[in-house]
C-alpha positions in Angstrom: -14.0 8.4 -23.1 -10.7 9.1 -25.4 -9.7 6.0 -26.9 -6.6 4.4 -25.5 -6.6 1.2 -27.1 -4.7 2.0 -29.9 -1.8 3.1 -28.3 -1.9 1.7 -24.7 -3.3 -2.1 -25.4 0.0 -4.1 -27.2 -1.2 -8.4 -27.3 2.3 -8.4 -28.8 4.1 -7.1 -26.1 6.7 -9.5 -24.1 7.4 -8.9 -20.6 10.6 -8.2 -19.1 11.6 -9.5 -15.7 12.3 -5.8 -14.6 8.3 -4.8 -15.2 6.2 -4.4 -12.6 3.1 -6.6 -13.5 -0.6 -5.8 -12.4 -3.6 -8.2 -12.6 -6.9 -6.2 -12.4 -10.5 -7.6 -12.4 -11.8 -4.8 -14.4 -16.1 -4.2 -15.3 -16.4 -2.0 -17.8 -19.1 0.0 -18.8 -21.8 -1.2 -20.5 -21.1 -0.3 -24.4 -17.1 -0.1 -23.5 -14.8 -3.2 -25.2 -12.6 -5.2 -22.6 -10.0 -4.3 -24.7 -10.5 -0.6 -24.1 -11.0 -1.0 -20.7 -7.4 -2.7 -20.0 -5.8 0.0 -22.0 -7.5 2.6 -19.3 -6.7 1.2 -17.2 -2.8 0.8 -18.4 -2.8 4.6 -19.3 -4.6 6.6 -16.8 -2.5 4.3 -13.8 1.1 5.7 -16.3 1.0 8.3 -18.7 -2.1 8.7 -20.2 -4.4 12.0 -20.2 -8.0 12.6 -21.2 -6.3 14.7 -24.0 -3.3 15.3 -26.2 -1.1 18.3 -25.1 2.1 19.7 -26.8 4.8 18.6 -23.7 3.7 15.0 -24.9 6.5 15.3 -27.7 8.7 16.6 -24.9 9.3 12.8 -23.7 9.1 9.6 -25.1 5.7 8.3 -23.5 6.5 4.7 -25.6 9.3 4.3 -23.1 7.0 5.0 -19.9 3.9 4.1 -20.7 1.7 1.3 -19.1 1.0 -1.6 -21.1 -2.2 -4.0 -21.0 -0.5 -6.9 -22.9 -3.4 -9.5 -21.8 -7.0 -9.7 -21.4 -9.1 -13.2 -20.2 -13.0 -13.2 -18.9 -13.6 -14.5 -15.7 -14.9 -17.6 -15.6 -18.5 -17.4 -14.3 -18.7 -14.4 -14.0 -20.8 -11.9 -16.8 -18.9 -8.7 -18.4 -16.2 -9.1 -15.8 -12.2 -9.7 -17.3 -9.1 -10.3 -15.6 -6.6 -7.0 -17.5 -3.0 -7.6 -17.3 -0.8 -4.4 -17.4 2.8 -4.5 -17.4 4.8 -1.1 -15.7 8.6 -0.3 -16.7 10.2 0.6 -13.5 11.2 3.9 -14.4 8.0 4.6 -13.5 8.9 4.4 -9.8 10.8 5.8 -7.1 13.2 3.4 -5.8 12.3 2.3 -2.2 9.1 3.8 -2.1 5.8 1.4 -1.9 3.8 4.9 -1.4 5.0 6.4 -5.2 4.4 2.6 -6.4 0.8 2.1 -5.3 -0.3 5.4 -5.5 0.3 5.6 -9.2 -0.9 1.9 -9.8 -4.3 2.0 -7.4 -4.9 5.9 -7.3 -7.0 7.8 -9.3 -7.5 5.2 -11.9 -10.4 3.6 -9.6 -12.4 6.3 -10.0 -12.3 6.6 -14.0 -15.2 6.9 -15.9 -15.3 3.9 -18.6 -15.1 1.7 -15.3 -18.4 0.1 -13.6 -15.4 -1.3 -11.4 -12.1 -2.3 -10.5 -10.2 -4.2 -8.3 -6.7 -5.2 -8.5 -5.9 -9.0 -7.8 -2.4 -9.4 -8.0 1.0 -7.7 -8.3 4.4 -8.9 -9.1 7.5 -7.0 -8.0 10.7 -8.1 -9.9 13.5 -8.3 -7.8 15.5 -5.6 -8.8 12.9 -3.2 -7.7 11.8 -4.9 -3.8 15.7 -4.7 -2.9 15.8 -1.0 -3.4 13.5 -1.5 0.1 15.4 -0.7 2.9 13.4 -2.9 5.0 13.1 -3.1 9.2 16.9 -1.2 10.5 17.0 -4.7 12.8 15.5 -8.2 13.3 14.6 -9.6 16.3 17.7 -10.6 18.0 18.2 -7.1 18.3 15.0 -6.5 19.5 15.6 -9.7 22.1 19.0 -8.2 23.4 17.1 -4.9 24.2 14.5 -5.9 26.4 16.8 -9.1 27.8 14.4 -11.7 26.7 15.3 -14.5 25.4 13.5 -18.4 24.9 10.3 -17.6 24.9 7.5 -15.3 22.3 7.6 -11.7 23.3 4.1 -10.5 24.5 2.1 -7.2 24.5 -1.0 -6.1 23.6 -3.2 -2.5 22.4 -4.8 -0.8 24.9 -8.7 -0.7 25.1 -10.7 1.1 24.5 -9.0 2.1 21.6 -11.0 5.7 21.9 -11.9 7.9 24.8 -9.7 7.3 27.8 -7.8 10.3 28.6 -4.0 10.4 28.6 -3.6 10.1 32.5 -5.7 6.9 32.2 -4.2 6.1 29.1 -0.5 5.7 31.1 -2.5 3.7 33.8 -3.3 1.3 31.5 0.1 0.7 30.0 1.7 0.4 33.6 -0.6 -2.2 34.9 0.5 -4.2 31.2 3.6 -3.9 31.7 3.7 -4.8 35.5 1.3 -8.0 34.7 4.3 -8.7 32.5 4.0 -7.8 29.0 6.9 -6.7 26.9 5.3 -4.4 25.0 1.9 -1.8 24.4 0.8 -0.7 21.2 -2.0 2.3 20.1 -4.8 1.9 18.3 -4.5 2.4 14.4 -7.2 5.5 15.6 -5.7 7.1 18.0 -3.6 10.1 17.4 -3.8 13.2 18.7 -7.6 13.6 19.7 -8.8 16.2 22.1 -9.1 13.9 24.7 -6.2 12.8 24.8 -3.2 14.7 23.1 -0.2 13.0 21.6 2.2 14.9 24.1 0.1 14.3 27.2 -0.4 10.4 26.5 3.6 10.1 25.7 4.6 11.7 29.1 2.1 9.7 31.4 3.3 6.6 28.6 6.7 7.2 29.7 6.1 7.9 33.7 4.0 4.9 33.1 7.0 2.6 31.3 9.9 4.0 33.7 7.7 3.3 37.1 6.8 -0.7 35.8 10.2 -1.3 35.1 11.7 0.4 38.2 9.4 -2.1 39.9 10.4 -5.1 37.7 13.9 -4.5 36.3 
């Protein structure tokens, strides 16, 4: 395991309210100093490598660099510590939670000097969670769409989540919406199965939608 302490683990350090700050429960492996194990973490989730290479004096990796500024044991717990790593934000793309957590819980969870790894916390500074563009439109918009108004808005995801083909699929979503929902949802599983293509479900979903609401207004 290359040594990343030296260069990646800074007690001194002072954090700036534009970092991003990262609180991982880290377990190293057996032989492996917390200290060293923060500072993995901090470099392989920024701009650390297993080995040196020549473009390295092509940048300034001081100015990029993750840094584990902290280290505490959990309480009760054995060879288990709480690692506190601090992210500039030029790290990240603005607006993009995918770049941000795929950097900070991506490949690092599978490194070697780790038994295991879990991150607990995560503070955003504000400069950073306003480059988020955020929903186009709140709910009054949503309200003056469908014309409802005073009361919760109501819908539900159709069962069985897997299995029904698109025909029954639309059958399903008109007898919600003529019962009176607002609203259907899919499943987080389906997509575009064989039983049940994504163009087949959105046409009998749309026959299905026009029909209740010809029948309801």
């Amino acid at each position: 395991v290359k040594d990343y302490k030296l260069t990646y683990y800074t007690p001194d350090y002072e954090t700036k309210d534009t970092d991003i700050l990262a609180a991982f429960r880290v377990t190293p492996q057996p032989g492996v100093p917390p200290e060293e194990a923060g500072a993995a973490v901090a470099a392989e989730s920024s701009t650390g490598t297993w080995t040196s290479v020549w473009t390295d004096g092509l940048t300034s990796l001081d100015r990029y660099k993750g840094r584990c500024y902290h280290i505490e044991s959990v309480v009760g717990e054995e060879d288990q510590y709480i690692a506190y790593v601090a992210y500039p934000l030029d790290l990240f793309e603005e607006g993009s939670v995918t770049n941000m957590f795929t950097s900070i819980v991506g490949n690092v969870f599978g490194f070697k000097a780790l038994r295991a790894l879990r991150l607990e916390d995560l503070r955003i500074p504000t400069s950073y969670s306003k480059t988020f563009q955020g929903p186009p439109h709140g709910i009054q918009v949503e309200r003056d769409k469908l014309n409802k108004y005073g009361r919760p808005l109501l819908g539900c995801t159709i069962k069985p989540k897997l299995g029904l083909s698109a025909k029954n699929y639309g059958r399903a979503v008109y007898e919600c919406l003529r019962g009176g929902l607002d609203f259907t949802k899919d499943d987080e599983n389906v997509n575009s199965q064989p039983f049940m293509r994504w163009r087949d479900r959105f046409l009998f979903c749309a026959e299905a939608l026009f029909k209740a609401q010809s029948e309801t207004g």
